[in-house]
FIDREN-874020 format. One record per residue: x, y, z of N, C-alpha, C in turn. Coordinates in steps of 0.1 Angstrom, whole numbers, plus 5000, padded with zeros to 4 digits. Example, Ala and Ser with C-alpha at 12.3 -4.5 7.8 and 13.67 -1.06 7.14 Angstrom:
# residues 2
5132  4943  5078  5123  4955  5078  5132  4967  5078
5128  4978  5071  5137  4989  5071  5129  5000  5079
This chain:
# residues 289
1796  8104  8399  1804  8116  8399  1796  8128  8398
1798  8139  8406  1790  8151  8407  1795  8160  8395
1785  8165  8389  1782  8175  8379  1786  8188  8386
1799  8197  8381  1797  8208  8385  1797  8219  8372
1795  8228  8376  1790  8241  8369  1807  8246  8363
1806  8246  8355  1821  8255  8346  1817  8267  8342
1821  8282  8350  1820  8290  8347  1825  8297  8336
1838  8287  8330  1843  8297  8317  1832  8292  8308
1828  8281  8305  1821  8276  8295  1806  8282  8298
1797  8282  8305  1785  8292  8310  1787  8301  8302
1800  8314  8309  1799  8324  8302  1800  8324  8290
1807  8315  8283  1808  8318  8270  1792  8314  8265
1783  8306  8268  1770  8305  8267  1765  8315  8267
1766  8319  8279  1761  8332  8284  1762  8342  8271
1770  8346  8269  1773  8355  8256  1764  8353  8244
1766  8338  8240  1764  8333  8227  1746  8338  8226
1739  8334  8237  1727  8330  8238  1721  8349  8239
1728  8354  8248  1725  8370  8245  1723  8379  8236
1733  8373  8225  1739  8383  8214  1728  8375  8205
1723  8362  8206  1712  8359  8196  1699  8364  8198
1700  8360  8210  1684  8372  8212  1685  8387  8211
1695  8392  8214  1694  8401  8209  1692  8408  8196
1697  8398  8190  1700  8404  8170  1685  8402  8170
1676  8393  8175  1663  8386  8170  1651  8397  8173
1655  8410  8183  1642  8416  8183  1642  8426  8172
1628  8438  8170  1635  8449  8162  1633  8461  8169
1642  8469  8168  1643  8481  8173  1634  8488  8169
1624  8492  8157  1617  8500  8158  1602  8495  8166
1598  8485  8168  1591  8478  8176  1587  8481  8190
1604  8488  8195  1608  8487  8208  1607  8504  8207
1609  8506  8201  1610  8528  8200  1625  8531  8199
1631  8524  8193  1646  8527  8193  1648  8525  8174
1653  8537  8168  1650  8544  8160  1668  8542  8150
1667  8551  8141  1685  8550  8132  1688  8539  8125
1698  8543  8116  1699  8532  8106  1710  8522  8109
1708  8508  8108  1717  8500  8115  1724  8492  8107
1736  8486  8108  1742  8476  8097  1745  8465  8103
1733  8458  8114  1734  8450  8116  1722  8447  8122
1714  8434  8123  1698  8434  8130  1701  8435  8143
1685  8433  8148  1683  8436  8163  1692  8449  8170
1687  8447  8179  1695  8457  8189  1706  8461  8193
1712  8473  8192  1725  8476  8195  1727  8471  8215
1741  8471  8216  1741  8466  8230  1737  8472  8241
1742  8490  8235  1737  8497  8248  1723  8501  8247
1712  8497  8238  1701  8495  8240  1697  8483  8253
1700  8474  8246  1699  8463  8256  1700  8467  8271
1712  8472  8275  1720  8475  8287  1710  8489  8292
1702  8498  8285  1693  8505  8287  1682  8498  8294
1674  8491  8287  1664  8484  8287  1660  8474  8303
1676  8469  8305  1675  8461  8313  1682  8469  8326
1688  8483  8323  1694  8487  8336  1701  8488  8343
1715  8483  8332  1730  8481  8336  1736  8489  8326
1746  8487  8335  1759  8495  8324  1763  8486  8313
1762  8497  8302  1764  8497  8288  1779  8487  8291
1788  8493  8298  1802  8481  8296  1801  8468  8300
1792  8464  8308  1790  8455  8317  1786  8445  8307
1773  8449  8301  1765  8442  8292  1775  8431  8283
1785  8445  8275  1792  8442  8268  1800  8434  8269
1807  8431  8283  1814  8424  8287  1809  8407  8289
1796  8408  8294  1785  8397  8295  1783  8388  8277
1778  8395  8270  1784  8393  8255  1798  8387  8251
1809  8389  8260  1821  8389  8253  1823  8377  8263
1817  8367  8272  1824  8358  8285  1834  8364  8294
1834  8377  8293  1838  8379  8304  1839  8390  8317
1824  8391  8316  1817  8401  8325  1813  8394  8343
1819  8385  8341  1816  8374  8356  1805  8371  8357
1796  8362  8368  1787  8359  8372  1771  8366  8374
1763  8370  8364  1756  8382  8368  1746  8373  8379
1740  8385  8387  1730  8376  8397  1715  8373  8397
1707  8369  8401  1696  8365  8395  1685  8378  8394
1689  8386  8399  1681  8401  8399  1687  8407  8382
1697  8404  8380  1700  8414  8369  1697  8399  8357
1695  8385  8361  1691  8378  8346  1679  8382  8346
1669  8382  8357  1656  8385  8354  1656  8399  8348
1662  8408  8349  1659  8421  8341  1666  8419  8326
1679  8411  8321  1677  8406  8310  1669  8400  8304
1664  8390  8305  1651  8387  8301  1640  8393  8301
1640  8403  8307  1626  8412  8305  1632  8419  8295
1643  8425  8296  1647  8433  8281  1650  8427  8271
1651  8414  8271  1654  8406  8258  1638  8405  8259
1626  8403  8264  1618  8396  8261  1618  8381  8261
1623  8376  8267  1626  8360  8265  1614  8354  8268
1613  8346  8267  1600  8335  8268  1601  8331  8281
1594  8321  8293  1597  8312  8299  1609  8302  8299
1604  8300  8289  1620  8286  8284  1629  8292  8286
1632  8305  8281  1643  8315  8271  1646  8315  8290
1641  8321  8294  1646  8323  8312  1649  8317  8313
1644  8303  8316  1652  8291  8326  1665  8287  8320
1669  8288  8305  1677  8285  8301  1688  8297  8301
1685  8307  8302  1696  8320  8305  1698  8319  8322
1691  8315  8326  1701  8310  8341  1702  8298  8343
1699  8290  8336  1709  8274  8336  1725  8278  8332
1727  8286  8316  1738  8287  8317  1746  8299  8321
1740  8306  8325  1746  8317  8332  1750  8315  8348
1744  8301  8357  1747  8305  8368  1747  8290  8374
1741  8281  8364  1738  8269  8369  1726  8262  8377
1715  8269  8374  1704  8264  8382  1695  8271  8377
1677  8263  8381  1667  8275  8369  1667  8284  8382
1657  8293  8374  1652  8308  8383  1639  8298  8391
1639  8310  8402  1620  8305  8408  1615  8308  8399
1602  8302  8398  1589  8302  8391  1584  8316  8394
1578  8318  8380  1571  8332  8383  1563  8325  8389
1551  8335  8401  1539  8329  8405  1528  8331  8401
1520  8322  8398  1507  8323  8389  1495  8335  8393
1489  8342  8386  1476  8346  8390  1466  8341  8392
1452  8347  8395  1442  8330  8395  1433  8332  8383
1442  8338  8371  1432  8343  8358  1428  8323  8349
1429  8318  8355  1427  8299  8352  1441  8295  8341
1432  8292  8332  1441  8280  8327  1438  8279  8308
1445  8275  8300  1444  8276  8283  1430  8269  8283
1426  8267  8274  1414  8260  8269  1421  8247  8270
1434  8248  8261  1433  8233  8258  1436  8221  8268
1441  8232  8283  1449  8225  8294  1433  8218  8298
1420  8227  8296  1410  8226  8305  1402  8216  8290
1402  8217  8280  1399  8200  8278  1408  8191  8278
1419  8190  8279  1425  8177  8288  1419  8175  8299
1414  8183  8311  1409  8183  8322  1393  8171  8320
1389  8183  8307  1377  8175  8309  1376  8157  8295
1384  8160  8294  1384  8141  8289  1385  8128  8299
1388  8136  8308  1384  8125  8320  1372  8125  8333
1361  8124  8321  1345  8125  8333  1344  8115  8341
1352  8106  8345  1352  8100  8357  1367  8100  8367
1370  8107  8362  1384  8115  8371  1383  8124  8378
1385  8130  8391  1382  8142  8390  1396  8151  8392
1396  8162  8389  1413  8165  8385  1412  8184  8385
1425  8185  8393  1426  8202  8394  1438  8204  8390
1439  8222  8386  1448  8226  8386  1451  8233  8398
1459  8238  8404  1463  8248  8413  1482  8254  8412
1476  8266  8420  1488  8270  8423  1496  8267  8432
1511  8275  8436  1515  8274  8445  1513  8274  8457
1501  8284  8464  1492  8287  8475  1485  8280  8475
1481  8271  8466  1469  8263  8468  1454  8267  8461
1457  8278  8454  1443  8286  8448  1441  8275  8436
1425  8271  8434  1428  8259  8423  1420  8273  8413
1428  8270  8399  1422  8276  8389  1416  8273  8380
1416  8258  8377  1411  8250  8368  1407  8234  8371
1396  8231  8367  1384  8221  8373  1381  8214  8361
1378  8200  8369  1366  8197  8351  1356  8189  8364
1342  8186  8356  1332  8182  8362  1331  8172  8372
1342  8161  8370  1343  8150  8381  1345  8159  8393
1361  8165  8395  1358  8171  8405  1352  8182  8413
1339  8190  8406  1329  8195  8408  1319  8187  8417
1315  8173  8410  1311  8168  8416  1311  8163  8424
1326  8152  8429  1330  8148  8437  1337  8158  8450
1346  8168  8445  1356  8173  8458  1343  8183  8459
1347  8196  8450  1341  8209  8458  1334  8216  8446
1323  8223  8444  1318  8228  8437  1323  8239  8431
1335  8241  8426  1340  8251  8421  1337  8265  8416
1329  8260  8405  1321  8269  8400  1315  8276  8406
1310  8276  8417  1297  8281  8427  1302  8295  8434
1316  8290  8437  1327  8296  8450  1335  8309  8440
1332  8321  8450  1342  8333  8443  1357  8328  8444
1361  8331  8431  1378  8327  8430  1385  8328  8445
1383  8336  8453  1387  8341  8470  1382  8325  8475
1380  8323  8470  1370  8313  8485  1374  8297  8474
1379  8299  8463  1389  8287  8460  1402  8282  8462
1406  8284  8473  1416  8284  8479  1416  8269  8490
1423  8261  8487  1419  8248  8494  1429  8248  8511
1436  8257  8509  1440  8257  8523  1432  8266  8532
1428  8278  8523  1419  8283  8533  1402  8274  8539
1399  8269  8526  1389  8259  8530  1388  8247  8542
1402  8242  8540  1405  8233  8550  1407  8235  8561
1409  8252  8566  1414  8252  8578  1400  8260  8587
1395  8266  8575  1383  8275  8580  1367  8270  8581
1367  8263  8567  1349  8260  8565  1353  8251  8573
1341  8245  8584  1337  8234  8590  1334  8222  8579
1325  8221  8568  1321  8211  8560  1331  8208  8552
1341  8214  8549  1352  8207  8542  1365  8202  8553
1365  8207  8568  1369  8198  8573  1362  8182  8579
1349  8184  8580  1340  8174  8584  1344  8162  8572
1341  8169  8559  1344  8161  8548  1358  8149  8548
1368  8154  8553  1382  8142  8555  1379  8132  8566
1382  8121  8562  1382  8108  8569  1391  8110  8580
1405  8117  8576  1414  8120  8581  1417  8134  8584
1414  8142  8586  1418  8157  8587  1430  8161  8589
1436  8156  8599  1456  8159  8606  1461  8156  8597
1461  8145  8590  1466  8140  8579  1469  8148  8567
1456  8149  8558  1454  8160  8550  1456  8176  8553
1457  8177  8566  1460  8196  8566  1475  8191  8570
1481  8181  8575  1499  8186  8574  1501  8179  8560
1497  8175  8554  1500  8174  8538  1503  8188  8533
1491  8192  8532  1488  8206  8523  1498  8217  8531
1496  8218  8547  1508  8232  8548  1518  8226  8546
1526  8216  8544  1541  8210  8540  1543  8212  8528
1532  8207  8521  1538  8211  8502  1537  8225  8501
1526  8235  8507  1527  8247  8512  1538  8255  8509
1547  8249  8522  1554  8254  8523  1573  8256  8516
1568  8245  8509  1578  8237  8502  1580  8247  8487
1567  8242  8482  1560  8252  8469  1563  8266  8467
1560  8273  8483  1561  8289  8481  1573  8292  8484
1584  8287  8491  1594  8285  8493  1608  8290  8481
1598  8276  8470  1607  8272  8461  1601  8288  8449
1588  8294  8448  1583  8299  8442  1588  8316  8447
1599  8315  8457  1604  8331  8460  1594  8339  8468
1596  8354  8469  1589  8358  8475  1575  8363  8470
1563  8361  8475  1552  8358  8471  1541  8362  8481
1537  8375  8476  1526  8386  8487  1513  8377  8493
1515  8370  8476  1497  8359  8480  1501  8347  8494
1512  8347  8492  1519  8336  8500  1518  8342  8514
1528  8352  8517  1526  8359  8531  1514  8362  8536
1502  8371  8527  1489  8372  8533  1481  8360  8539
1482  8347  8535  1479  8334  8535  1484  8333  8544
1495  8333  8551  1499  8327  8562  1493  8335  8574
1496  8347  8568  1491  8358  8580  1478  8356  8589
1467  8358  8574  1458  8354  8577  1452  8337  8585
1457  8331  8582  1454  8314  8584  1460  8313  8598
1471  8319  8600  1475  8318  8614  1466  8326  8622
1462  8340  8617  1455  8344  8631  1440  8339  8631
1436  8329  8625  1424  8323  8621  1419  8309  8628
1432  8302  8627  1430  8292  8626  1444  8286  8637
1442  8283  8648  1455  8276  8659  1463  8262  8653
1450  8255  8647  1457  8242  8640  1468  8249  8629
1463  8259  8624  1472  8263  8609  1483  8269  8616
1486  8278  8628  1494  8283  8635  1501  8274  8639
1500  8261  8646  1503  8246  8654  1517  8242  8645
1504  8239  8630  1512  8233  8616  1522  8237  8612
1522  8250  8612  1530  8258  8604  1544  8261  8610
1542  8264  8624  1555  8265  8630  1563  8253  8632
1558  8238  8629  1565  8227  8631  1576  8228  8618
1574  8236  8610  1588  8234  8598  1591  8224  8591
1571  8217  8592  1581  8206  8581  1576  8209  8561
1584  8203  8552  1579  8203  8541  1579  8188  8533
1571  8189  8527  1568  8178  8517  1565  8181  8501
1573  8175  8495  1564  8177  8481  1548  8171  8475
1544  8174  8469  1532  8172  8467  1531  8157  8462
1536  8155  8452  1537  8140  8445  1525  8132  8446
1524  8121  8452  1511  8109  8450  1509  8105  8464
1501  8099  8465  1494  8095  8478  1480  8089  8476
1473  8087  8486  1459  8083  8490  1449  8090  8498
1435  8093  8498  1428  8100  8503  1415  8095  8500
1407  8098  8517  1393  8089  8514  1386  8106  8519
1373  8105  8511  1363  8116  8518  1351  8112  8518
1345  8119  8528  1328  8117  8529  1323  8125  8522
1314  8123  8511  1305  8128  8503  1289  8128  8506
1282  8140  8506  1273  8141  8508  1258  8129  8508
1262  8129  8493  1250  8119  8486  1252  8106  8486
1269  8107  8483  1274  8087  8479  1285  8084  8488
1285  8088  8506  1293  8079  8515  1311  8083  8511
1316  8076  8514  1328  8080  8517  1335  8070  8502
1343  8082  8496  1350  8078  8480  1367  8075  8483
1376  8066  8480  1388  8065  8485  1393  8069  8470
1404  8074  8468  1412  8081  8462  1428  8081  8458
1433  8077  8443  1446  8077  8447  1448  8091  8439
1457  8093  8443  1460  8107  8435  1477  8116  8429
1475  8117  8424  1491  8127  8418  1492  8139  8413
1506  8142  8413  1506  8154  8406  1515  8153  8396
1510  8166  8389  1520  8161  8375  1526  8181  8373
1536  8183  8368  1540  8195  8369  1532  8197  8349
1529  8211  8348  1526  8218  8334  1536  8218  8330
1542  8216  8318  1554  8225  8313  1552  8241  8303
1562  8246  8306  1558  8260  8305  1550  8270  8317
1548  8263  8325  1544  8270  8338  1544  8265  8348
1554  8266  8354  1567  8263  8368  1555  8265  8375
1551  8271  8374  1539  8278  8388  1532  8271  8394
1525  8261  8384  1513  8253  8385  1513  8243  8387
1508  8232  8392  1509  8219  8393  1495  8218  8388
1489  8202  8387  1478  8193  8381  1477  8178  8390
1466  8182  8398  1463  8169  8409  1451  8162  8399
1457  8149  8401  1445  8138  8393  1441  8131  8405
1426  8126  8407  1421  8117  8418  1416  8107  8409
1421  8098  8412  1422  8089  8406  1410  8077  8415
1399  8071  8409  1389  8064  8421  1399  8055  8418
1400  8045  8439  1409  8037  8439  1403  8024  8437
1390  8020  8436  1386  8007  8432  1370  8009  8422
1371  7994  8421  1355  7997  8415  1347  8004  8422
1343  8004  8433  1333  8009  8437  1332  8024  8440
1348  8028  8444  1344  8039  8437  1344  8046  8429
1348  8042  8418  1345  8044  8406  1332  8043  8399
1322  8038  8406  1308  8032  8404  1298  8044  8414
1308  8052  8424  1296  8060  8431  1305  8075  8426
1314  8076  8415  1317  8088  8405  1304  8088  8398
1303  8073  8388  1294  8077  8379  1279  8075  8386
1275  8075  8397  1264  8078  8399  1260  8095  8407
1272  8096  8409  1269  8109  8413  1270  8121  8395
1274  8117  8388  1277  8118  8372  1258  8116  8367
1249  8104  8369  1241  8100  8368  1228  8109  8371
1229  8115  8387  1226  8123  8395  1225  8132  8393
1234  8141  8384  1238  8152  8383  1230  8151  8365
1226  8147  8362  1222  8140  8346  1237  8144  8338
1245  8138  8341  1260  8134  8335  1262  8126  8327
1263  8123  8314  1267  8110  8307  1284  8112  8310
1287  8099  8319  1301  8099  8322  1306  8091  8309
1301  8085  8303  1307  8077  8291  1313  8087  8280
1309  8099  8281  1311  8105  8270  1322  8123  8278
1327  8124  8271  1337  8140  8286  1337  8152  8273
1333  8163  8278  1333  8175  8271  1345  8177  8259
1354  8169  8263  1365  8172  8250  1356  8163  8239
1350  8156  8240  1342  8146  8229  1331  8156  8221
1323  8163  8226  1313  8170  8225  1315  8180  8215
């Protein structure tokens, strides 16, 4: 049986969840000033803040201001200040479905996301965005995929790498394969992520660059990212097979987390020699240290 959306019961959510965030900021905090006999913010503050009409608001408060649209939840939540959570859940019940993902910048990733990263020295594992810009690394895949560290945040960009550097297309066993992977989740990702400048420039540029990324791109298809297999040629230790997934962050819609997972002993055995190589004690991963 299909789940539908009940808009009297929303709005009455709608209301409840407003008028609590609201009571919860302080006005003098915000520059709004006078003596009050009740916390938080009065309504037509609120309705200031966020750029609607004072009646409107109030009506939104009361369940019965109708359906607001996703332009005016996003400006309540910037005037309530809501959190992430606080958003997706002011338009679950306000409208029935979350908002797009804000889209990430490439300022990386928490410490603690990046020692989880690095507790797995024979893993190698990224974070990235929706365009594909990876923001956070740990040593395996340094090793193994791409030197991260080395490369200006511009030039961390794995769709741009794959369509442009020659050695990281040389590097795929499979190339067709892996570049209509990446422009399908691509396109899927930025899609679902709204409208997105980094997104458009990317295309812009990759198409007039690259005919395969032009080819790709107009075929329309999408894929989500999820799990799969992938083999590459490595410089020092031959060709490494790979299983791999993704797992979404919570609290940041934006981001996904690819694990490559070595698909058998052996390659698991030319990680830690390239670990070895590199004078790596793979036994032991920076979250230990």
């Amino acid at each position: 049986m299909t789940n539908r959306f009940d808009l009297n019961e929303g709005a009455s959510r709608l209301g409840s969840f407003l008028r609590d965030r609201r009571q919860r900021l302080d006005p003098a905090a915000l520059g709004f000033g006078g003596r009050r006999r009740t916390p938080g913010l009065r309504r037509e503050e609120v309705a200031q803040r966020a750029n609607i009409s004072a009646t409107w608001y109030t009506w939104l408060e009361q369940g019965r201001g109708g359906a607001p649209s996703p332009r005016v939840l996003d400006s309540l939540a910037k005037a309530l200040m809501m959190t992430e959570a606080e958003r997706e859940h002011l338009f679950l019940v306000a409208i029935g479905r979350p908002p797009k993902a804000h889209v990430a910048g490439r300022g990386g990733i928490s410490w603690r996301l990046q020692r989880f990263l690095d507790a797995m020295p024979t893993i190698p594992a990224t974070v990235a965005t929706s365009t594909w810009d990876i923001v956070g690394w740990n040593r395996a895949a340094q090793l193994a995929l791409t030197n991260y560290e080395q490369l200006p945040p511009d030039e961390r960009n794995i769709l741009r790498r794959m369509f442009l550097d020659p050695a990281t297309r040389a590097a795929q066993v499979d190339w067709e394969e892996v570049a209509r992977f990446l422009v399908a989740t691509f396109r899927t990702e930025s899609t679902r992520a709204g409208e997105n400048h980094r997104a458009a420039d990317l295309i812009a540029e990759l198409s007039a660059k690259s005919e395969d990324f032009a080819r790709m791109w107009i075929e329309n298809d999408v894929h989500t990212t999820g799990e799969g297999a992938k083999t590459i040629r490595h410089a020092e230790v031959g060709e490494i097979s790979f299983e791999f997934s993704s797992f979404a962050i919570d609290g940041r819609p934006d981001l996904k987390m690819m694990i490559y997972n070595p698909a058998g002993d052996r390659d698991l055995e030319k990680i830690r020699l390239l670990c070895s190589l590199d004078q790596v004690d793979c036994n032991q991963s920076d979250f230990e240290t």
